[in-house]
C-alpha positions in Angstrom: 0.0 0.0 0.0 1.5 3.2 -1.0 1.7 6.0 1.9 -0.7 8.4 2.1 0.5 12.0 1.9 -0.6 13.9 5.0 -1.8 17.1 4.9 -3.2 19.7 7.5 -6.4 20.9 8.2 -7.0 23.2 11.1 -8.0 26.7 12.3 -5.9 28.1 10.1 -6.6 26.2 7.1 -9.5 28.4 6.3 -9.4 31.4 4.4 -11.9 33.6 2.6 -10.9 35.8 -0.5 -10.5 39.2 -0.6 -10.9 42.3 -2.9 -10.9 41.9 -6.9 -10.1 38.1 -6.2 -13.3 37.2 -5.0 -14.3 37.7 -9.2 -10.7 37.3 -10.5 -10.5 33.5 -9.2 -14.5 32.8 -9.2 -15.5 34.7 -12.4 -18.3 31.5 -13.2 -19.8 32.1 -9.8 -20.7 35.8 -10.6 -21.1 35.6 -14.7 -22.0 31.9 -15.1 -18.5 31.1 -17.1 -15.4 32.0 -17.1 -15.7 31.9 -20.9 -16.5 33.8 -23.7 -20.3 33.5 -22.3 -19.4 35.2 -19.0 -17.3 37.5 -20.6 -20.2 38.7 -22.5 -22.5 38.9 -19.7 -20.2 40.9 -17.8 -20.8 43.8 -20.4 -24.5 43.0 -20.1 -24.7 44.4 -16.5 -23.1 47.8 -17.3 -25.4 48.1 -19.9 -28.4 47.0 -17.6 -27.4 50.3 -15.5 -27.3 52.6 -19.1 -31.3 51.0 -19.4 -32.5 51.6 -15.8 -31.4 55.0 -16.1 -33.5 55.5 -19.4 -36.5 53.3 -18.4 -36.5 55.8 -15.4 -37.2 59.0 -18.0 -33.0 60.2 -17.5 -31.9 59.7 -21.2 -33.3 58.0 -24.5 -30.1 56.9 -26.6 -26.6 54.5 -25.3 -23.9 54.3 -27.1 -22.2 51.2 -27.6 -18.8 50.9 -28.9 -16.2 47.6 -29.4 -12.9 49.2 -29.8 -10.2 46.9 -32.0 -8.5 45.8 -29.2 -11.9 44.3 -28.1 -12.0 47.0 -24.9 -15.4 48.2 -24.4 -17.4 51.5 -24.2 -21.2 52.2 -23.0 -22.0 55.7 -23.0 -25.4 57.1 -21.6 -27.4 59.8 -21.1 -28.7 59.3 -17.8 -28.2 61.4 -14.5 -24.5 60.1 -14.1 -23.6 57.6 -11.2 -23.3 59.3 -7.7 -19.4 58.9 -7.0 -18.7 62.1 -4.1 -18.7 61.0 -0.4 -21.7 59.0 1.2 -22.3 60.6 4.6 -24.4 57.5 4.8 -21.7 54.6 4.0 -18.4 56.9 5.4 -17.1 56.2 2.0 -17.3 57.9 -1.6 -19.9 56.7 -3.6 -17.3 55.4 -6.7 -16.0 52.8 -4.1 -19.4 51.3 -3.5 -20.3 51.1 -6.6 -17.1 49.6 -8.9 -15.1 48.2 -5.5 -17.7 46.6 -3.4 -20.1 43.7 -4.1 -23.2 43.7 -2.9 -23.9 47.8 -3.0 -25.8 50.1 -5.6 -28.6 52.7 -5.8 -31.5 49.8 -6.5 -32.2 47.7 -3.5 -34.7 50.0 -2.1 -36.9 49.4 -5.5 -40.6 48.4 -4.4 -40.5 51.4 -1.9 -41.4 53.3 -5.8 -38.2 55.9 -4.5 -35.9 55.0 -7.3 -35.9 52.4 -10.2 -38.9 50.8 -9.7 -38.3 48.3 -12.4 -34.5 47.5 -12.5 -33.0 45.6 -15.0 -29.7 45.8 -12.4 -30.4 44.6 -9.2 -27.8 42.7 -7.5 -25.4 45.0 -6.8 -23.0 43.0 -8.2 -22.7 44.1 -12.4 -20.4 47.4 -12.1 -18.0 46.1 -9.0 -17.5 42.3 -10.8 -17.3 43.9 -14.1 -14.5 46.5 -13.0 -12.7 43.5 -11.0 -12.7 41.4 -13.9 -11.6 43.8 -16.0 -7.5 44.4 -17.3 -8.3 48.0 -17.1 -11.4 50.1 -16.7 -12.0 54.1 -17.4 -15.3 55.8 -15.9 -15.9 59.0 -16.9 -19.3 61.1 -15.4 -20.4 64.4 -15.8 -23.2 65.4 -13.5 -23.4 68.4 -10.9 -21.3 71.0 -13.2 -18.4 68.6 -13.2 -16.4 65.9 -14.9 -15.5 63.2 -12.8 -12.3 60.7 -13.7 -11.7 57.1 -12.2 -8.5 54.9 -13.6 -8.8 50.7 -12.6 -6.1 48.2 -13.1 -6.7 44.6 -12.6 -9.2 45.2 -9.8 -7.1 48.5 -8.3 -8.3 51.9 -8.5 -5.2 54.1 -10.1 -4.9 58.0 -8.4 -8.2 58.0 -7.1 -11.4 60.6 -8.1 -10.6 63.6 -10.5 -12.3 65.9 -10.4 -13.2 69.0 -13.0 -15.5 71.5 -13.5 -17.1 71.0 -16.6 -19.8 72.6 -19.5 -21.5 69.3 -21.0 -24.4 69.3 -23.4 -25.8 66.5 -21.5 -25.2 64.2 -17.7 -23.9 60.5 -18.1 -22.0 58.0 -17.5 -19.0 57.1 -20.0 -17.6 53.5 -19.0 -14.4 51.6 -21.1 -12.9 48.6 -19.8 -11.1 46.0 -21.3 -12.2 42.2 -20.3 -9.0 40.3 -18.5 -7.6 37.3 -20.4 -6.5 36.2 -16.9 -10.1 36.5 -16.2 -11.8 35.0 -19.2 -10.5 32.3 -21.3 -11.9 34.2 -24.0 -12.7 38.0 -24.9 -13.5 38.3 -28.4 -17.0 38.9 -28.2 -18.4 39.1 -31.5 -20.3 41.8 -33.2 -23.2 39.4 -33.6 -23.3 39.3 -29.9 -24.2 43.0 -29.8 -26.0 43.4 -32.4 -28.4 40.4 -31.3 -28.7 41.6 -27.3 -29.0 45.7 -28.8 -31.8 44.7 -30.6 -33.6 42.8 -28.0 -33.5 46.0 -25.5 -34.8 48.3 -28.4 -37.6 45.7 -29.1 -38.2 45.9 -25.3 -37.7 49.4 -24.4 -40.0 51.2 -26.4 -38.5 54.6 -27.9 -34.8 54.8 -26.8 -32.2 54.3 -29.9 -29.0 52.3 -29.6 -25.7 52.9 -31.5 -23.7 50.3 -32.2 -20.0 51.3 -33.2 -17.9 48.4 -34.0 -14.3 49.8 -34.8 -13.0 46.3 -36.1 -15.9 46.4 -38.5 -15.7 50.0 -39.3 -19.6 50.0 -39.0 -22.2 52.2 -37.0 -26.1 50.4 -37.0 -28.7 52.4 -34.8 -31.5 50.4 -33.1 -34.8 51.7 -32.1 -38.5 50.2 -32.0 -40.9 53.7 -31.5 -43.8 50.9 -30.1 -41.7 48.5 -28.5 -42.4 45.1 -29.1 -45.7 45.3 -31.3 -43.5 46.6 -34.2 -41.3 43.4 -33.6 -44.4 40.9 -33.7 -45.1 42.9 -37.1 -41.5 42.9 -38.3 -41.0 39.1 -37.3 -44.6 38.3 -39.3 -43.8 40.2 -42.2 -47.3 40.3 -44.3 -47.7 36.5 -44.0 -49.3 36.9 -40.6 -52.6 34.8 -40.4 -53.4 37.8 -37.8 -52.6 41.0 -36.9 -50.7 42.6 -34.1 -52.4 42.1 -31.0 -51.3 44.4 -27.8 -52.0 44.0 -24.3 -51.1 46.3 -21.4 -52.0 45.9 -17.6 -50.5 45.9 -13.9 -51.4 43.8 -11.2 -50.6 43.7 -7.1 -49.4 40.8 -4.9 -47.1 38.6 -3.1 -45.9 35.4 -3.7 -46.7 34.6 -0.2 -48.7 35.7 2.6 -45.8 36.4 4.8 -44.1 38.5 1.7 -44.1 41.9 1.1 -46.7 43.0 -1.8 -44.8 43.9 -5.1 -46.0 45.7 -8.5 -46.0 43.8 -12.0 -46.6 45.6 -15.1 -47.6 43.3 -18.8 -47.0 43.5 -22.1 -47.6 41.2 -24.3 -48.2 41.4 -28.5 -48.7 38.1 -30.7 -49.8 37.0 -33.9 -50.5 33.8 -35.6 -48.3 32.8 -38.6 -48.0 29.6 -40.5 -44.5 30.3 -42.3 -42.8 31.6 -39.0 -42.7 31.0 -35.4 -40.8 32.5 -32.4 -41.7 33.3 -28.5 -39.3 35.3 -26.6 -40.2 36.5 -22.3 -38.2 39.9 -21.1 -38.2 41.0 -17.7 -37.9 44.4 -16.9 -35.5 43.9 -20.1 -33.8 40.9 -19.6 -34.5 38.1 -21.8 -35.1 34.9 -20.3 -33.8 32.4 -22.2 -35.1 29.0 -19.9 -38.4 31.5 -19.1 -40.1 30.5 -15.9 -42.8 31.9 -14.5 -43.9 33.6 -17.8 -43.7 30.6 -19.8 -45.7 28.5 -18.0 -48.4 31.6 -17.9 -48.5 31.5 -21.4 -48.8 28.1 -22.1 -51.5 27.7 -19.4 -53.7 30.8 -20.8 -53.2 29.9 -24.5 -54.4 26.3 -24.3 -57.0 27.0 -21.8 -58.9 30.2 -24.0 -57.8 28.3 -26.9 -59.3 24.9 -26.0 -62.4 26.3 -24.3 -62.8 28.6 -27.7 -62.6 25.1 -30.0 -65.5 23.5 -27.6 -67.8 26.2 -27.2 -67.9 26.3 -31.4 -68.0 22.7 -31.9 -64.8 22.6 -34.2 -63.3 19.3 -32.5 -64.3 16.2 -34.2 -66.2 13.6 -31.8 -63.8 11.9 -29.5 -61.2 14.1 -30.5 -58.2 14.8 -27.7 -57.2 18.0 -26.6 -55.2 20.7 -27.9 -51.0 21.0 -26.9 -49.1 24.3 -26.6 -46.7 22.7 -29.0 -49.9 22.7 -31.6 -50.7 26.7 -30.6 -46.5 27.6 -30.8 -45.8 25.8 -34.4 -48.1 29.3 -35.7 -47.6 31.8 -32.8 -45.0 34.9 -32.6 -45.4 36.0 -29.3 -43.2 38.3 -27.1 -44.0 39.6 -23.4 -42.6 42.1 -21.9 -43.0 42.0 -18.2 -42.0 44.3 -14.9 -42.1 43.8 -11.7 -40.3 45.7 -8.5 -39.6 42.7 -6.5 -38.0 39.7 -8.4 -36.8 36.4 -8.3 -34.2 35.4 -10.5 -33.1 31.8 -11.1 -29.0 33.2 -10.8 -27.5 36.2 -11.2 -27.5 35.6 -15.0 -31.4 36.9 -15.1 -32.1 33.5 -17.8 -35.3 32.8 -15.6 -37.7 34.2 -13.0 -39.5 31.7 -10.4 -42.3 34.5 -9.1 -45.4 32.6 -8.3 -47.2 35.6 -8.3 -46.0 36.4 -11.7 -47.3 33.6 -12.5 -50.6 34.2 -11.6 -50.8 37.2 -12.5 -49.3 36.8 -16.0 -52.5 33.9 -15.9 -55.0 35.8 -15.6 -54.4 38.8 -17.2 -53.6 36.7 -19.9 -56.9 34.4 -20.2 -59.0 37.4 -19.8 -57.7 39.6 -22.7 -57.7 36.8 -24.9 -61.5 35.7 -24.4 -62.4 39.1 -25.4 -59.8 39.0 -28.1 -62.1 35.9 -29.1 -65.3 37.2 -29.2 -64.7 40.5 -30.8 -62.7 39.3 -33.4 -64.5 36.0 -34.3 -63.1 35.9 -37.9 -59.2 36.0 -36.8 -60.6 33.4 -34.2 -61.6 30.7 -36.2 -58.5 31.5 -38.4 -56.5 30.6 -35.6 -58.7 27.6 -34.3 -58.7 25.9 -38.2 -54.8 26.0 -38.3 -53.7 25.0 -34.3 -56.4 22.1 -35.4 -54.1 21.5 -38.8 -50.9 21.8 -36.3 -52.8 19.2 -34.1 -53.9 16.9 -36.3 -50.3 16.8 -38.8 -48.9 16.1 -35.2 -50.5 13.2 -34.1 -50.5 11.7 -37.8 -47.0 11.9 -37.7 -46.3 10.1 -34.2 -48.7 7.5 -35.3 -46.5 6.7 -38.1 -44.0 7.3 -35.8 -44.9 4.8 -33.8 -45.4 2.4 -36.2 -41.8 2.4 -37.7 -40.8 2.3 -34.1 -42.9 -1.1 -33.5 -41.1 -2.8 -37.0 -37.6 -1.3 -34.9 -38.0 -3.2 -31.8 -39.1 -6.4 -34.1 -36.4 -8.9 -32.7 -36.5 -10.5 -36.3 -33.3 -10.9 -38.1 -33.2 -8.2 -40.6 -32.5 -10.3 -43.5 -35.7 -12.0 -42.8 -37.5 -8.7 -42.8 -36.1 -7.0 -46.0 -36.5 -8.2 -49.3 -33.7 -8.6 -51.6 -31.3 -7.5 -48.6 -28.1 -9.8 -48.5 -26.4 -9.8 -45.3 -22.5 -10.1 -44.3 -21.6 -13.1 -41.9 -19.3 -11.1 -39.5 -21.0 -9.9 -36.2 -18.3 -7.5 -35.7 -19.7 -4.1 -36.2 -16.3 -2.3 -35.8 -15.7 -4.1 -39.7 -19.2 -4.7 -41.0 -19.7 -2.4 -44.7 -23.2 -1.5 -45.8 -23.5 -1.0 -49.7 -26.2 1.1 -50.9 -26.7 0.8 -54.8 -29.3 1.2 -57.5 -31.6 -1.8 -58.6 -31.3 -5.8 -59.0 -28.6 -5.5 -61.6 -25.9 -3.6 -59.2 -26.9 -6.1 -56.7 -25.9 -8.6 -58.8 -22.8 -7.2 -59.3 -22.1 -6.2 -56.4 -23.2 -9.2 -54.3 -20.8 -11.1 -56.4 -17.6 -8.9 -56.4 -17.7 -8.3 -52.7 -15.8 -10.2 -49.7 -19.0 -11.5 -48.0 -16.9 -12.1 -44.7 -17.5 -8.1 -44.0 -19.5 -6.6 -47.2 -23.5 -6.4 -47.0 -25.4 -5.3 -49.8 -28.5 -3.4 -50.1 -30.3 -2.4 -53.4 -32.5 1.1 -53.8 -35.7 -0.2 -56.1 -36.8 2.3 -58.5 -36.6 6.1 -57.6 -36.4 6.5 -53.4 -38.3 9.5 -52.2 -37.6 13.4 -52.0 -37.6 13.4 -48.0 -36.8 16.8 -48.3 -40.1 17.5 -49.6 -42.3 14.9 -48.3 -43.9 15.0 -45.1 -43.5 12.7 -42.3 -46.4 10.6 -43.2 -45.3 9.7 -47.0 -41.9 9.4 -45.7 -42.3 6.6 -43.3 -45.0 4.9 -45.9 -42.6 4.3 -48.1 -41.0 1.0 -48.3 -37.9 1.7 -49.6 -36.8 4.1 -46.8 -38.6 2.0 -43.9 -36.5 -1.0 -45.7 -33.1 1.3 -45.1 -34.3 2.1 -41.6 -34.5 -1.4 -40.6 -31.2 -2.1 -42.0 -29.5 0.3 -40.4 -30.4 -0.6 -37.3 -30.1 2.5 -35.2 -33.9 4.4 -35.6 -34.1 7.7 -36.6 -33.9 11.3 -35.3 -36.4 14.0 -36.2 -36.2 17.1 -35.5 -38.9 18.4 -35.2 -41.9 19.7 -32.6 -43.9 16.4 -34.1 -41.4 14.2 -33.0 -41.1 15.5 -29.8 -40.7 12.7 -26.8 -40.8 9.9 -29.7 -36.7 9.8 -30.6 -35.8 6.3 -31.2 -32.5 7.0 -32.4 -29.6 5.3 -30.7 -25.9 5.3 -32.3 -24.4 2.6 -31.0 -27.9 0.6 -32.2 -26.0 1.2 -35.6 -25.1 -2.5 -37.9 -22.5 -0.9 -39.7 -19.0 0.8 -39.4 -19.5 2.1 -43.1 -22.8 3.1 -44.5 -21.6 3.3 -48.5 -23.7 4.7 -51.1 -22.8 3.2 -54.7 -24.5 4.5 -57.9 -23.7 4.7 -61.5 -21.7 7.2 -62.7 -24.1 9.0 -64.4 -26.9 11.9 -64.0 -29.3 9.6 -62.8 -27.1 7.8 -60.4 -25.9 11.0 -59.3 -29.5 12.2 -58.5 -30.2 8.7 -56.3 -27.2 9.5 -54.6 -28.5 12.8 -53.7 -31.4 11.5 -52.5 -30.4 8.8 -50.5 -28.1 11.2 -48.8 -31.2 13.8 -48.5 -33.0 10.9 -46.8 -29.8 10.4 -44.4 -29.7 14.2 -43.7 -33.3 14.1 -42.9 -33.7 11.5 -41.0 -30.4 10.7 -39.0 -27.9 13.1 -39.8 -25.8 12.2 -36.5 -24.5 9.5 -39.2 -22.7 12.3 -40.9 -21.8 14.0 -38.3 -20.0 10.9 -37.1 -18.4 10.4 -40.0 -20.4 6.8 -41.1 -21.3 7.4 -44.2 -18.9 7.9 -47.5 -19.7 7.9 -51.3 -17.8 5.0 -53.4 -16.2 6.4 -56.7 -17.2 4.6 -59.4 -14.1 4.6 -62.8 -15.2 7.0 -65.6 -12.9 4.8 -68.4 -11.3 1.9 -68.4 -8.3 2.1 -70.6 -6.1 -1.0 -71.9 -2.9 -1.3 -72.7 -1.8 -4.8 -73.9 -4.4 -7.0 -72.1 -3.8 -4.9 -68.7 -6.8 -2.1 -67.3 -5.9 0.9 -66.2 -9.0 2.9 -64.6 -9.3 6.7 -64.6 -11.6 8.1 -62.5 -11.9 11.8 -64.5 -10.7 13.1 -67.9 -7.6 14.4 -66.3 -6.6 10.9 -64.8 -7.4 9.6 -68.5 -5.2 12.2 -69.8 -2.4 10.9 -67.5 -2.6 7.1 -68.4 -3.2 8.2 -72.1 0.0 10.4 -71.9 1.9 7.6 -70.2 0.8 4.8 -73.0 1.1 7.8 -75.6 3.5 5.2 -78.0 1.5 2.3 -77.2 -1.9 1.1 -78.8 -4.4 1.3 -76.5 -8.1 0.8 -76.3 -10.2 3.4 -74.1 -14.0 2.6 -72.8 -16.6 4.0 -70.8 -17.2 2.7 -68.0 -20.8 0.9 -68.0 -23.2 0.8 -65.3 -22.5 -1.1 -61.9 -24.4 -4.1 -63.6 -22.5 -4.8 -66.5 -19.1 -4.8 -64.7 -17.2 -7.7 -64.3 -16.9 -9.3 -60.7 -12.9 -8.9 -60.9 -13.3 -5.0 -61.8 -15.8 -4.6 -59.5 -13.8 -5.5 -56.6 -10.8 -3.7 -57.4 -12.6 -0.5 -58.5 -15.3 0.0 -55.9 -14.9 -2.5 -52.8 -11.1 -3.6 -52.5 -10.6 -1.2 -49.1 -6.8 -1.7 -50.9 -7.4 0.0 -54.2 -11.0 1.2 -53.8 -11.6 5.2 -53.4 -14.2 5.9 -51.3 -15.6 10.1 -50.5 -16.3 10.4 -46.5 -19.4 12.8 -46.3 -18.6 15.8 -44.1 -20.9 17.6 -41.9 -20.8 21.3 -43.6 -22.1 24.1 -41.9 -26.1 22.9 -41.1 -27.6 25.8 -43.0 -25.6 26.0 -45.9 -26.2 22.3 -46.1 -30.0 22.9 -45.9 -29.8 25.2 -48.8 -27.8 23.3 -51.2 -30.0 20.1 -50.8 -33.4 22.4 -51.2 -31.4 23.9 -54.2 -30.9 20.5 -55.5 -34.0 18.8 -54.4 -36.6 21.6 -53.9 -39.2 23.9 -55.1 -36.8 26.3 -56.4 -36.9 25.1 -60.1 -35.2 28.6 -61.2 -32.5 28.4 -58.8 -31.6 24.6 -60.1 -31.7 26.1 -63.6 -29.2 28.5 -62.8 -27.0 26.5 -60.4 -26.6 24.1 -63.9 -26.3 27.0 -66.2 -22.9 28.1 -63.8 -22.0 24.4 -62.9 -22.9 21.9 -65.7 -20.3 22.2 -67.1 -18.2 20.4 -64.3 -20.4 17.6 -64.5 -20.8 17.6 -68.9 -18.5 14.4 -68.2 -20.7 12.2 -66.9 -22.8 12.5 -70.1 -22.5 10.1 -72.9 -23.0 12.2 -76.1 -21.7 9.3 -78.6 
C-alpha cells in the first residue's frame, strides 16, 4: 500500500478571499462562465445600468462601442452615477459602486423611491465587471463637473478627479477591457451585440441604440418607437394569419402571505403565422432564455382560451383529444414584456424568474384579454382555431407513423428475414461490417458477387427513393424503400422536429455498420439517387454524418487498356495521365458501363477492394448552408436549379454520354 501524503487541516486552514479576487478567481460564480459567455454577460450588466437610467425618464439613446482591441465602451445619457462622499456609507460613492459587491442605488426598489423596475439589481454588475476587467475608465459628468476614475486589474489608479465642466448632457461614460487572466476568451463578436441591442430596443419602447464596432468600421442604430408590437409585425412580415395584438396591464401581490406585496406591469403582443414562429419573455428587459414563471403563464392561458374557444364552437371532431401548446406555438410569434419591483431570478445571469405571483398574475391577465380577443374578433378566431387544429392533427398523424416504424424497430426478427432482396454479411463484428447502398437488381448482382462476403452487406434502392426533403412525415415513413433502409440500419431515426417530440428512437451505438456506402452509377441519374439517399440520411439521421459513417464509393469514368492490362481513370484528367503515359502504345479506351455490367474482378478492385478502392467520407458542412444546397438541389426552387446548372454543368458535362 503506498503512503498516504498527510496534509493539514485546522484553524488556520480556512481562508476567505479578498478584494478583486473574489471575481478574478470565481468569475463563473458571478457571470455563469469563465468563458466567452461570462465575458459577455459581464458587459451585459453595465449596460443593464445605461437602461435603468433610461427606463426611469433620464436619457433616451446609449452608445455602444467595441474598440479593435476588443476594450469596451457604454455611453449614456442618464443622471451620471453618484461617485462624491456618502455621509451614509463613510465612503465615496465610486468605491461602492465599482469596489464593493453587494452595494448600488436599487435595493430599495418596491418602496417606488428610485428604479422601480430594475434591469440591475444585485449589486454586483459594475464592481464584478471593474474587477474582472485588465483595465477600466469611468468617466461622469453630473453636478457641473467631470469626474475621472483609472482601474487596473481590480485596483483603482490615483483615485477621483475631479473637474469642472460645460456638457451638453449628464452620463456616464464607461471603457474597460475584459481580462484574459479573467476570461478564457474575450473576443466577443459583433453578432453578440448586435443580437442583445436589438432585443432591448424591441423591449424598451423609444430609446435608440448605437452600435460602433471599430474592427468592422460600422455604426447600426436600433430603435422600435412601439416596443415590441412593431417586432411581432416585423417578425410576421405580411404572412401573418393575424394581426398585431397588444396587451397592457398591472397587477398587485405577493408570492406569499408572509411576503411583502410587489407591483408587476404586462406586455404582451402576438400574432399567428403559419410560415414563422418565435416566443421570446423579457423581464424588466432581460431576456429569459429558460423562461419561468412567464412561460408556463403562457402556455397555461393559451391552451386553456384556446381549448375552451374550439368546444364552445363545436370545431373538435367527436372523440377528439385535446389541444397541446406545441400545436398553438408551431403558428404563434409571441413576445411579453414583463415588470415587476420585486424579483426572483433563477441566478444572477437573469435567464429565468421563479415568481409565483407572476405567474398568476401573467395567468390571468392573460386568459381574460384573450377571451375578449375571441369574441370581438370572431373571424381572426376561427383563423386561428382551423390551423392549431391542422398543427394538431399533422402532429399526431406523424407520431402515429412514428410509432409504427418504431414497433417494425423493436421487431427482434433478423433483418435479413424482414427486408427483401437485402443480402447480409456473416461477421458480427460491427467495428468491420460495410453497408452498400446501390441502384436496382442489376448492381446487386454485381455487387453481391464482387464483394468479400466475410464483411461486405449489400443493399439495393428499387426504383426512384423519395424526396424526403419535400415529403412529409407521413409519405416518408410509408414508403418501403426508406422504412426497408431504416431497418437495416439498425439505429432508428432522429427527427427534429416539434412532431417528434418525446418519440426519438435513435440510438448510435444501435447502428449495424461501421461504413454506410452509397454506390451508384456514374451518371446523371445515379448522381441524383445518390443525392437522395443522402437527402434521406440528412433528414432522418444526420448524427450518421456527423459521425463520420457514411462515404460515397467512386465509381471509374474509363477503363483504358494497354496490352491486355486495365488501367482505370476516374476523371478526364486521370485519362489524360494514363493516355499520356501509354502515348507510344496502342491502346483501347471505354466508358465505364453501369455497376451491372461490370465484371466481378473489376468490381472488386474498382469500388470494394478497401486496398485499391476510393471511397468520399461525407462531411458535416455548416447545417444551413447544407439545408440550402440540398433544397437547391431537391426543392421547389426550379429557377435556382436552372441556374446552379447553367454556372455548374459544365463540371459535370462528363458524366454524359454524347456518342
Amino acid at each position: 500500500m503506498s503512503a498516504k501524503r498527510k496534509t493539514r487541516y485546522d484553524n488556520e486552514s480556512i481562508t476567505s478571499l479578498k478584494g478583486a479576487d473574489r471575481v478574478r478567481l470565481r468569475p463563473a460564480v458571478i457571470f455563469g462562465s469563465d468563458g466567452l459567455e461570462g465575458c459577455q454577460h459581464s458587459f451585459f450588466e453595465i449596460l443593464s445600468n445605461s437602461i435603468d437610467e433610461a427606463r426611469e425618464g433620464f436619457g433616451n439613446f446609449i452608445r455602444v462601442i467595441r474598440h479593435k482591441d476588443y476594450s469596451i465602451t457604454v455611453e449614456d445619457q442618464g443622471r451620471g452615477i453618484p461617485v462624491e462622499y456618502n455621509q451614509k456609507e463613510e465612503r465615496y460613492n465610486w468605491e461602492l459602486v465599482y469596489c464593493e459587491l453587494y452595494a448600488g442605488g436599487k435595493y430599495a426598489n418596491n418602496t417606488g423611491e428610485n428604479y422601480e423596475f430594475a434591469l440591475g439589481l444585485n449589486g454586483l454588475g459594475a464592481c464584478a465587471t471593474q474587477y474582472s476587467s485588465e483595465w477600466m475608465d469611468v468617466t461622469v459628468f453630473r453636478d457641473g463637473y467631470k469626474y475621472e476614475l483609472h482601474f487596473e486589474k481590480g485596483e483603482n489608479i490615483g483615485g477621483l478627479k475631479k473637474t469642472k465642466w460645460d456638457y451638453e448632457h449628464t452620463g456616464t461614460i464607461q471603457t474597460w477591457k475584459p481580462d484574459l487572466e479573467v476570461f478564457t476568451d474575450i473576443k466577443i463578436p459583433a453578432e453578440f451585440f448586435r443580437d442583445v441591442l436589438k432585443k432591448q430596443a424591441v423591449v424598451n419602447a423609444g430609446l435608440t441604440f448605437e452600435f460602433i464596432d471599430e474592427i468592422q468600421g460600422t455604426t447600426e442604430t436600433f430603435r422600435y418607437e412601439n416596443g415590441i408590437v412593431d417586432y411581432v409585425a416585423e417578425l410576421s412580415g405580411d404572412k401573418g394569419l393575424t394581426k398585431p395584438v397588444f396587451f397592457e396591464g398591472s397587477a398587485k401581490g405577493r408570492d406569499r402571505e408572509d411576503k411583502p406585496e410587489y407591483k408587476v406591469k404586462m406586455q404582451i403582443a402576438f400574432c399567428f403565422n403559419n410560415e414563422v414562429n418565435t416566443i421570446q419573455y423579457y423581464h424588466n428587459s432581460s431576456w429569459l432564455e429558460h423562461g419561468g414563471a412567464p412561460d408556463k403563464a403562457v402556455k397555461a392561458a393559451f391552451v386553456a382560451e384556446l381549448d375552451k374557444y374550439l368546444k364552445n364552437n363545436n370545431k373538435y371532431n367527436k372523440n377528439e383529444t385535446k389541444i397541446t401548446f406545441s400545436d398553438i406555438e408551431d403558428s404563434l410569434i409571441l413576445i411579453t414584456n414583463t415588470f415587476s419591483t420585486m424579483t426572483s431570478y433563477a441566478n444572477q445571469t437573469k435567464k429565468a424568474i421563479s415568481n409565483s405571483f407572476i405567474q398568476e398574475a401573467i395567468t390571468n391577465f392573460l386568459k381574460e384579454q384573450l377571451e375578449v380577443y375571441f369574441i370581438e374578433n370572431k373571424e381572426e378566431a376561427d383563423r386561428i382555431a382551423a390551423q392549431v387544429l391542422i398543427n394538431k392533427r399533422s402532429r399526431e398523424s406523424a407520431e402515429k407513423a412514428r410509432i409504427d416504424v418504431r414497433k417494425k424497430l423493436s421487431s427482434n426478427m433478423d433483418i435479413s428475414a424482414r427486408v427483401k432482396k437485402f443480402v447480409d454479411c456473416r461477421s458480427k463484428d460491427v467495428s468491420i461490417r460495410e453497408l452498400y447502398i446501390v441502384e436496382g437488381d442489376s448492381a446487386l448482382g454485381s455487387v453481391k458477387m464482387a464483394r468479400d462476403s466475410s464483411f461486405q452487406a449489400v443493399m439495393p434502392v428499387r426504383g426512384k427513393i423519395l424526396n424526403c426533403l419535400k415529403a412529409d412525415l407521413h409519405q416518408v415513413f410509408k414508403s418501403e424503400i426508406i422504412t426497408d433502409l431504416i431497418k437495416v440500419l439498425g439505429c432508428g431515426v432522429e427527427i427534429n422536429s416539434k412532431h417528434a417530440k418525446g418519440l426519438n428512437s435513435f440510438d448510435i451505438d444501435n447502428l449495424k455498420w461501421s461504413k454506410i456506402i452509397i454506390c451508384t452509377d456514374a451518371d446523371v441519374d445515379g448522381y441524383q439517387i445518390r443525392t437522395l439517399i443522402l437527402a434521406m440520411i440528412y433528414r432522418l439521421a444526420p448524427t450518421l454524418i456527423e459521425k463520420g459513417k457514411v462515404y460515397i464509393a467512386e465509381s471509374p469514368l474509363f477503363e483504358i487498356t494497354v496490352k491486355g492490362k486495365s488501367y482505370f481513370a476516374y476523371n478526364e484528367q486521370e485519362k489524360a495521365e494514363i493516355l499520356k503515359k501509354f502515348k507510344d502504345q496502342k491502346v483501347i479506351v471505354q466508358r465505364s458501363k453501369g455497376l451491372g455490367e461490370n465484371d466481378p474482378e473489376m468490381m472488386w478492385e474498382t469500388t470494394m477492394n478497401p486496398e485499391t478502392r476510393r471511397l468520399i467520407k461525407v462531411m458535416p458542412d455548416d447545417a444551413e448552408l447544407t439545408h440550402q444546397f440540398f433544397d437547391l438541389l431537391l426543392g421547389d426552387n426550379l429557377q435556382g436549379r436552372k441556374d446552379y446548372i447553367s454556372e455548374h454543368g459544365h463540371e459535370y458535362m462528363e458524366l454524359i454520354d454524347v456518342s
